[in-house]
N, C-alpha and C positions, 0 to 999 in steps of 0.2 A: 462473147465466146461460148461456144455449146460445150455441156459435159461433155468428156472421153470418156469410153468403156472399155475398161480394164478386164476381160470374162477370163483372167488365169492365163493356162499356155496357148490360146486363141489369139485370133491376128489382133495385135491393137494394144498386148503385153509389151511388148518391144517398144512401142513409141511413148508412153508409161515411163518405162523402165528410164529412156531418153533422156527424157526430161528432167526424171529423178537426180540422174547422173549430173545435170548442171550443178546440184548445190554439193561444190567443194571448198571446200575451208580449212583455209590454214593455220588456226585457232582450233582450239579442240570444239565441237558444235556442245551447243547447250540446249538439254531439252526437260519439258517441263510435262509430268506426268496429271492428267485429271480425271477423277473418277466420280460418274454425274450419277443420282440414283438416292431419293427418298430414304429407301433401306438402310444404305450407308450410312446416311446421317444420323438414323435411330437406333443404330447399331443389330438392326435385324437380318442383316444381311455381310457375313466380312467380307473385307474386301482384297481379294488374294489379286488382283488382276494388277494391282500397282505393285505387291511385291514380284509379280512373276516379271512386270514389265521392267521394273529397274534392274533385275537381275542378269536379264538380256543386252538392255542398254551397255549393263557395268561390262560384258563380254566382251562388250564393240566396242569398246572404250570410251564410253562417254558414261560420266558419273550426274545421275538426273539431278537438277537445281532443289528442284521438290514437288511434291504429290500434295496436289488437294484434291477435296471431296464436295460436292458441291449440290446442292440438291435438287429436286425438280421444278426449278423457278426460273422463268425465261429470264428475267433482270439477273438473278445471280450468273445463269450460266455465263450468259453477254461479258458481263464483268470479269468472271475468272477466263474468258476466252481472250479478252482486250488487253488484261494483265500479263498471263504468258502470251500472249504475240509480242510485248514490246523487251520481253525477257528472255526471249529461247529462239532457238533457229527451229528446233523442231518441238508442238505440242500434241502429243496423242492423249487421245481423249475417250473414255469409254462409256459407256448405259446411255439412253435415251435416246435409241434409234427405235424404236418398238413402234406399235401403231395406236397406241392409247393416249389418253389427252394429256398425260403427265410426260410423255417422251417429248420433250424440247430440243432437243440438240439441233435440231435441222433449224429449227427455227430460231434458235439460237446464233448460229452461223451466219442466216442470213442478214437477221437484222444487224449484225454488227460489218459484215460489207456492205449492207446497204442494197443488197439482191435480192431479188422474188425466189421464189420456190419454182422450179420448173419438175414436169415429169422426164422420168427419163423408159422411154421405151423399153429397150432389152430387158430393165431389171423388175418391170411393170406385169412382164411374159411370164417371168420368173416366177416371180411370187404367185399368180395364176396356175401355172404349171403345178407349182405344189400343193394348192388346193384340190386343181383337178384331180393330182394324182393320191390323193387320201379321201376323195369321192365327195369334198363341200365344195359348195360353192364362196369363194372369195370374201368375205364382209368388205365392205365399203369403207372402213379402216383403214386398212390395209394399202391400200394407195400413197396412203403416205411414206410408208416404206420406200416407194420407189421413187419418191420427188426428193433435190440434191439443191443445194445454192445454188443458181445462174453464175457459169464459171471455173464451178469445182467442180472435181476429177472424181468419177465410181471408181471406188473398189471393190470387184468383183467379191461376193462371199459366196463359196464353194459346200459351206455345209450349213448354213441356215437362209430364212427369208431376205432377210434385212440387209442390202448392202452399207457399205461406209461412203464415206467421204474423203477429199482432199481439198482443202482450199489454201491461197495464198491472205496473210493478211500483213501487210509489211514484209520485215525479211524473214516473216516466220511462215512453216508448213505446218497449218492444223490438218489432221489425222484423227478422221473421227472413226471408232470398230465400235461395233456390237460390247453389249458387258457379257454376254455368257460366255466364259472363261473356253469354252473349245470352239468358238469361232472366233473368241479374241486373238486367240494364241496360233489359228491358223494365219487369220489376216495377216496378223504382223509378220509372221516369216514369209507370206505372200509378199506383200506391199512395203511394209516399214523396214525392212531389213534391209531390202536393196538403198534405200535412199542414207540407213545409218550409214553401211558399206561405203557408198558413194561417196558421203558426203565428211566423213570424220577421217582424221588422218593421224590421230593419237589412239593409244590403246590404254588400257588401265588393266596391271596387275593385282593382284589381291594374293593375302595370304592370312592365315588364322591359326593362332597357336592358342590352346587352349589349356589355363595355369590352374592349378587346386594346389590347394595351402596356403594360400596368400591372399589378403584381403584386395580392395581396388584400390585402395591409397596405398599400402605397401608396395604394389606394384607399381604403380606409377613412379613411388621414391624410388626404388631399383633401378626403372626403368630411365627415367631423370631427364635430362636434354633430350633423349630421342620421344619424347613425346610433344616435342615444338610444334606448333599448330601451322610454323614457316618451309616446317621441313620436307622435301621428298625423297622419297615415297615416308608419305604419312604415318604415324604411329598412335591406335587412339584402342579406349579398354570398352568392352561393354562384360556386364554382368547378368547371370542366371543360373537359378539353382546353385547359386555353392560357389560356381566357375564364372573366373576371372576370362575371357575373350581377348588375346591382343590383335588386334585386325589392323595390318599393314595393307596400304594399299598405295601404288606408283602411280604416277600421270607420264606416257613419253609418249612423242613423237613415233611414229611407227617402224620402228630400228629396233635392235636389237641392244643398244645402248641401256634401257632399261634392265633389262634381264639380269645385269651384274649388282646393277645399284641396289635391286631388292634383296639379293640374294646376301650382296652384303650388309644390309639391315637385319635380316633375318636372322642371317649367324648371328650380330650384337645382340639381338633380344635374347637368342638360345643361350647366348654366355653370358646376361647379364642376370636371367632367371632359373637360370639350368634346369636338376630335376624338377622343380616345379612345374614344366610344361609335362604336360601326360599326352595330347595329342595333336594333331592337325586336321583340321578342317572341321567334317562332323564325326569322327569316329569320338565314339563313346569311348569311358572305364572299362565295360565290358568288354568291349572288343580289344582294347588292346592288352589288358590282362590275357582274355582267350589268346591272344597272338601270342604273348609268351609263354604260355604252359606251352602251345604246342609246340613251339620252337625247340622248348626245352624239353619236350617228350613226358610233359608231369601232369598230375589232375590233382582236384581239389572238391572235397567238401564245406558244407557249411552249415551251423548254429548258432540260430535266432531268437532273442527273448522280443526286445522292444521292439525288431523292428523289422516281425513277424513275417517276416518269407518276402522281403522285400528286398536282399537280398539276393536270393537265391531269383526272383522275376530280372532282376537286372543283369545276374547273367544268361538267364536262358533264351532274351529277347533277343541273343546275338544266331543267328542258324549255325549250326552247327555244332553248338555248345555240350552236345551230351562226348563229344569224343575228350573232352577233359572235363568236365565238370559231372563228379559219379553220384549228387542229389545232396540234399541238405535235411536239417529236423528244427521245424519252430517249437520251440520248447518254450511256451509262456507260463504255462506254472511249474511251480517249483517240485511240484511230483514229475511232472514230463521231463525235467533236467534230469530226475536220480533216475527215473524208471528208463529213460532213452537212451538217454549218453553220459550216465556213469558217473554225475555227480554225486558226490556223499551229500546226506542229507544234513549231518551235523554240520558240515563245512556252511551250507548255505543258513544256516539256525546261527551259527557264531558269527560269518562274516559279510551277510547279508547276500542276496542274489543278485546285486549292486556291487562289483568286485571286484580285484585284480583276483582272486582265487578260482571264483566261478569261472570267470571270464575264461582262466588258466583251463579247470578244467573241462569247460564246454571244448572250446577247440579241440584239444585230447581226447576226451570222447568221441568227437566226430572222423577224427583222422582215424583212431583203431579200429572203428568200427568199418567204415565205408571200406578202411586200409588203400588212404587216397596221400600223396605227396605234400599235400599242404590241405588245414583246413582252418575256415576264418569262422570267431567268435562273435557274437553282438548279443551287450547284457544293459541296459540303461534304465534311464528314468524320462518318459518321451513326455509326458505331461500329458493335460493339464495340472494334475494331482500326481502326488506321491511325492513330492519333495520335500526332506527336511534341510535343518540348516547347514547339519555335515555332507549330504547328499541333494543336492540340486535340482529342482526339475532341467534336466539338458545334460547330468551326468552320463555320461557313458563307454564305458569300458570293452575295447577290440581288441581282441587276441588271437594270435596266428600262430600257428601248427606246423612244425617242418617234420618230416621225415628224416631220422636218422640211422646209420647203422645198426646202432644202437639203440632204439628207444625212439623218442621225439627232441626237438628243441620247442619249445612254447614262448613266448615275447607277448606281455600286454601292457597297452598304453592306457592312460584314462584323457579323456575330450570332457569339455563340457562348450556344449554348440548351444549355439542362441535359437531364439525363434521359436513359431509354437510345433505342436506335436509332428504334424506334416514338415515341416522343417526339418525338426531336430532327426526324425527317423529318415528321410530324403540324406540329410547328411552321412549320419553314420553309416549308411554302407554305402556312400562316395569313398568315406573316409577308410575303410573295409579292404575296399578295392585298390586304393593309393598306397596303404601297407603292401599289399602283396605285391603290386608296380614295382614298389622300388626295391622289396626283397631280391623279386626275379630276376630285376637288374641288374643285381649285384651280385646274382650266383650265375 
């Protein structure tokens, strides 16, 4: 059987497309992501192309088996190509289409069907075409690019030399793209998207609620039976920075019978964690604080000792941020406290700069001066040094500032957070920002 040439919306797409259409399955399809490339193995190179590719799969509903990496060795690729052909309906596979002696994939493919290398004309043109048109002549390399398995299917590539592959090996379709990340990511909405379409008839919902305050065991115990590994739609935690992730994710059939079963998962998480969830999806602290000042028509400053305008970056990386947020003062010595915002000097001489007093009155200082609606304090001990035994390295003390009629209201807490200094200061104005969350919430 000779290649087919796939050249995009040119005649020859449609009979492509055809054939793709054969593979339907009434099983959700399973498919296995590989990413081939020296680089990756040595970590010189990441490798974004498997996350961007499971994140499509997950759209189309198919949840990838798994992603290996595999390096520039004909025996290995063979192997990890022989492995997912006998494990997945569909395996896309990316790097090592290039024209240097370390690109195996072609070669790889073939020897595991047991086919020669053929050239394939059009894509031969190609690749010529774009030498001529940058004024060299072609290296003799380069050929390779255009030779496929005896058998398997081109795919067209619209924005670089190299085209792909398709071949059949059992009941699986390898799917070989380019690895640079914008001809990968063309191809596959070219070529692979029609045959997921075709060929899958379940969808997979997701949903991400995202908890502070609560460690991952805590929430688990909360969260209790609905984290059954039996369950669907699924309930599982992942951790970073601080935040607790609950990621629910459905498997159904392509109905709309799904859509309720999540929905009523979701609600049980929401009421079995309550305020602890701050957001959905990727919205940060900052953003949804910024959502509620505006809502509520308020602004807010801020005052930093340990953890020095870091703070005040985490609100301003949200756009828009200056319509409630009217600036802040890193105030790390204790002349900056009294000379800035108004702390008395003896108060921090008697009760240290380590305080519910300072804390008190850094907030206060920030609110009357900016003459902002709310302003939030940060006074600690971030480490590695300075801690005694009544005062801890990871001490530290947040205080917040209301606006009132009369005067101010002031509230502070004391934390003492683990981990080293990047930690501890990463936390405390998470933790900054979750006071004032649930203040606003509640006015």
């Amino acid at each position: 059987m000779s290649p087919i040439f796939c050249p995009g919306n040119r005649a020859g797409e449609n009979f492509c497309l055809d054939i793709y259409g054969s593979m339907i399955y009434t099983r959700a399809m399973k498919a296995i992501i590989l990413s081939i490339g020296d680089e990756l193995i040595l970590g010189q190179t990441v490798d974004t192309n498997s996350a961007w590719l499971s994140a499509r799969l997950v759209e189309s509903g198919i949840v990838p088996e798994y992603h290996q990496t595999v390096p520039d060795e004909l025996v290995a690729i063979v192997e990890a190509f022989k492995a997912a052909s006998t494990g997945a309906d569909l395996v896309i596979a990316t790097g090592g289409l290039g024209p240097t002696a370390d690109d195996l994939t072609r070669q790889a493919m073939a020897a595991l069907a047991g086919a020669k290398l053929i050239l394939h004309g059009p894509s031969l043109k190609k690749i010529e075409r774009f030498f001529r048109k940058i004024g060299r002549k072609m290296p003799a390399g380069n050929r390779i690019q255009a030779m496929i398995p005896e058998g398997g299917m081109v795919l067209y590539n619209p924005v670089g030399t190299a085209p792909g592959f398709c071949c059949s090996v059992g009941k699986a379709k390898i799917m070989a793209l380019p690895g640079v990340p914008k001809e990968m990511k063309v191809m596959f909405d070219r070529h692979v998207l029609p045959v997921v379409k075709a060929g899958n008839r379940r969808r997979v919902l997701t949903q991400r609620l995202n908890v502070f305050g609560l460690g991952e065991s805590m929430v688990a115990a909360k969260l209790g039976k609905m984290m059954a590994r039996d369950r669907n739609p699924l309930v599982g935690t992942t951790v970073s920075g601080g935040i607790v992730s609950v990621r629910i994710r459905g498997e159904f059939e392509k109905n709309k019978k799904g859509i309720p079963e999540m929905r009523k998962t979701v609600a049980e998480v929401r009421r079995l964690l309550g305020d602890y969830i701050f957001s959905e999806a990727d919205a940060s602290f900052a953003e949804v604080v910024g959502e509620l000042l505006l809502a509520r028509n308020r602004t807010l400053a801020t005052a930093e000792s340990c953890t020095g305008g870091m703070l005040g970056s985490m609100i301003t990386e949200v756009p828009g941020s200056s319509r409630y947020y009217l600036g802040g003062w890193v105030v790390y010595s204790n002349q900056m406290k009294t000379q800035n915002i108004s702390v008395p000097g003896d108060m921090i001489r008697r009760e240290g700069a380590v305080s519910a007093e300072v804390a008190r009155k850094m907030a206060e200082g920030a609110l009357m001066k900016a003459k902002a609606d709310y302003a939030l304090a940060i006074t600690g001990i971030a480490g590695p040094k300075g801690g005694t035994r009544k005062k801890k390295v990871g001490t530290v003390w947040i205080a917040l500032a209301e606006k009132k009629t009369a005067g101010c209201a002031v509230y502070a807490e004391k934390f003492l957070f683990p981990g080293d200094r990047a930690m501890i200061r990463d936390r405390a104005a998470k933790m900054a920002l979750n006071i004032l969350r649930l203040r606003l919430m509640r006015n």
